[in-house]
KOLTORMAR-485191 format. One record per residue (C-alpha): z, y, x. Coordinates in Angstrom, 3 decimals. Layout:
# residues N
<site><pz>Z</pz><py>Y</py><px>X</px></site>
...
***
This chain:
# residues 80
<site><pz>0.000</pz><py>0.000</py><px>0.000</px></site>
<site><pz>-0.658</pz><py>3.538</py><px>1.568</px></site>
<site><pz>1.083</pz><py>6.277</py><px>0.652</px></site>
<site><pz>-0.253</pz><py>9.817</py><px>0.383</px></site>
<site><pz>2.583</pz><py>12.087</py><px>0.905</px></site>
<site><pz>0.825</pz><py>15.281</py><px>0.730</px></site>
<site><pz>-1.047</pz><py>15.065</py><px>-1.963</px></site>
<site><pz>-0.586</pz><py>17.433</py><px>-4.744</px></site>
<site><pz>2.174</pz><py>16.460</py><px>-7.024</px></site>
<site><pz>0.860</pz><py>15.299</py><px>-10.654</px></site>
<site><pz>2.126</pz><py>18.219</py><px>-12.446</px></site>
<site><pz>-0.317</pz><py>20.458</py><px>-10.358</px></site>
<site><pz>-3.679</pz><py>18.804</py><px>-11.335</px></site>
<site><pz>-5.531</pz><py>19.765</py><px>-14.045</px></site>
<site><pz>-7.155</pz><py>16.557</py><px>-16.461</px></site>
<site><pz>-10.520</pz><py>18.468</py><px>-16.869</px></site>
<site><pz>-10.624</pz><py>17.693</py><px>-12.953</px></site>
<site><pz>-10.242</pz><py>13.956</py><px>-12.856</px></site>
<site><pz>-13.367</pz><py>11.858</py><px>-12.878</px></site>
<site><pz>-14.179</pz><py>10.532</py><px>-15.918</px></site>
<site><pz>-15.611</pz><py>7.010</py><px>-14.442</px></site>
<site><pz>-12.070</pz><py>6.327</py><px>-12.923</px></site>
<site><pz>-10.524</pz><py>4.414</py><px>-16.406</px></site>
<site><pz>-11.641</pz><py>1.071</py><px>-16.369</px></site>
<site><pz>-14.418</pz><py>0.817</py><px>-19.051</px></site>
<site><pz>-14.488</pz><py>4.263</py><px>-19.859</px></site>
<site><pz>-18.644</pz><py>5.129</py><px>-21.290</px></site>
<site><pz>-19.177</pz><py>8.423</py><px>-21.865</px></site>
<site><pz>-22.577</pz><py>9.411</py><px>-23.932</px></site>
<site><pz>-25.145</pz><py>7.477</py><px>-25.027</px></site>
<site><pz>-26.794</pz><py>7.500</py><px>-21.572</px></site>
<site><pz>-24.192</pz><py>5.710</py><px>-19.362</px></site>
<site><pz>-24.107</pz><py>2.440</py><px>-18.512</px></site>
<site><pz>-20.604</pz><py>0.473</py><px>-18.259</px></site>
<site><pz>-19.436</pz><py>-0.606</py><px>-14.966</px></site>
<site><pz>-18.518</pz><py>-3.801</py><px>-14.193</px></site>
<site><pz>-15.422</pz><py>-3.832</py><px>-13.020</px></site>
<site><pz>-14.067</pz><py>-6.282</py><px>-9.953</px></site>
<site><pz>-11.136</pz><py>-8.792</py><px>-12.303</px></site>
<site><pz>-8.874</pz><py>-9.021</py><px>-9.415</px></site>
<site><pz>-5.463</pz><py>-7.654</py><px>-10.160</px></site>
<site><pz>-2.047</pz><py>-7.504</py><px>-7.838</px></site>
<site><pz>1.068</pz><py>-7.199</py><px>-9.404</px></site>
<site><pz>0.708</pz><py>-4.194</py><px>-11.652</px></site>
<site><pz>-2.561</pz><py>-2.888</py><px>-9.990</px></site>
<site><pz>-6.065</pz><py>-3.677</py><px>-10.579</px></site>
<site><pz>-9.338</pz><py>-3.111</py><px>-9.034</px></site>
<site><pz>-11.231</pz><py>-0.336</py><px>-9.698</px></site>
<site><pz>-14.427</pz><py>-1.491</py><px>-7.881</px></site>
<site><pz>-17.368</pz><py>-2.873</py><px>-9.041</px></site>
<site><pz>-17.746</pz><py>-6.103</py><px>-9.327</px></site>
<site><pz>-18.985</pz><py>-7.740</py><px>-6.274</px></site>
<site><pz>-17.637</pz><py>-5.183</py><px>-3.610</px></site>
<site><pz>-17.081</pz><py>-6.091</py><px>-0.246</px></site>
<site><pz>-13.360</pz><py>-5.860</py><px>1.830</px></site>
<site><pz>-10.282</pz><py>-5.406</py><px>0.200</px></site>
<site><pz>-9.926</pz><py>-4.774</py><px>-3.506</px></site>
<site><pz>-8.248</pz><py>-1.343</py><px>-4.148</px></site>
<site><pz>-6.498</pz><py>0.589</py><px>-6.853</px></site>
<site><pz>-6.161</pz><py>4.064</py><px>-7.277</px></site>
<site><pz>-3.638</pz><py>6.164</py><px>-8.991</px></site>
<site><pz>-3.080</pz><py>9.997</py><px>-9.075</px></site>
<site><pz>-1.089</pz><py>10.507</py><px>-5.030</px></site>
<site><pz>-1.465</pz><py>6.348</py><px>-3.993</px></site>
<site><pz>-3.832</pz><py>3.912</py><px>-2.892</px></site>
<site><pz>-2.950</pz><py>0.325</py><px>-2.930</px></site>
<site><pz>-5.438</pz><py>-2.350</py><px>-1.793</px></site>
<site><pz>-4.853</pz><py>-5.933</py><px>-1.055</px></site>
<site><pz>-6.873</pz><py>-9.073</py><px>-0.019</px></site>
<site><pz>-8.236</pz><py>-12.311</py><px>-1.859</px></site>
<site><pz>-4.873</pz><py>-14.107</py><px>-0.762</px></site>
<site><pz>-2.785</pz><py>-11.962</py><px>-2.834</px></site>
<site><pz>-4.977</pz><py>-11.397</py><px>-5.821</px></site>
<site><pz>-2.545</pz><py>-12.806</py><px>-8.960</px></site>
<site><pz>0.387</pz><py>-12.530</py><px>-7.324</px></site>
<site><pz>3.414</pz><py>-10.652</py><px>-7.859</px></site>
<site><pz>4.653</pz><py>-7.999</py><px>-5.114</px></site>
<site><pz>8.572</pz><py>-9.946</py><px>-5.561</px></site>
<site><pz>6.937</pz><py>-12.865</py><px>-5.031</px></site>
<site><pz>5.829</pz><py>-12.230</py><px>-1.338</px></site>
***
């Protein structure tokens, strides 16, 4: 897990900023396509790259970045 420190705090960012394609799923208009999201999930986290990716699977949240490998993919952090 990597922490970002210095990041701005989440009161500080303004929604109309975030990117749209972030939320798993999310199709917005009738020309987007939906991405196909990578399944692989680690304890609370899941993959928010497309299906197929290369390297480590990674989850992003607003100030954190967690990514893990194939050997941990189901698990639960307490479990390790």
């Amino acid at each position: 897990m990597h922490d970002d420190t210095t990041t701005t705090p989440p009161s500080a960012i303004d929604p109309d900023d975030l990117d749209a394609t972030a939320a798993p799923g999310l199709v917005v208009g009738p020309d987007r396509t939906p991405r196909a999201l990578c399944t692989s999930v680690f304890d609370r986290w899941r993959c928010g790259l497309d299906v197929g990716h290369g390297g480590l699977h990674t989850a992003v949240e607003v100030g954190a970045t967690t990514s893990w490998n194939d050997a941990v993919a189901g698990r639960m952090l307490r479990d390790l």
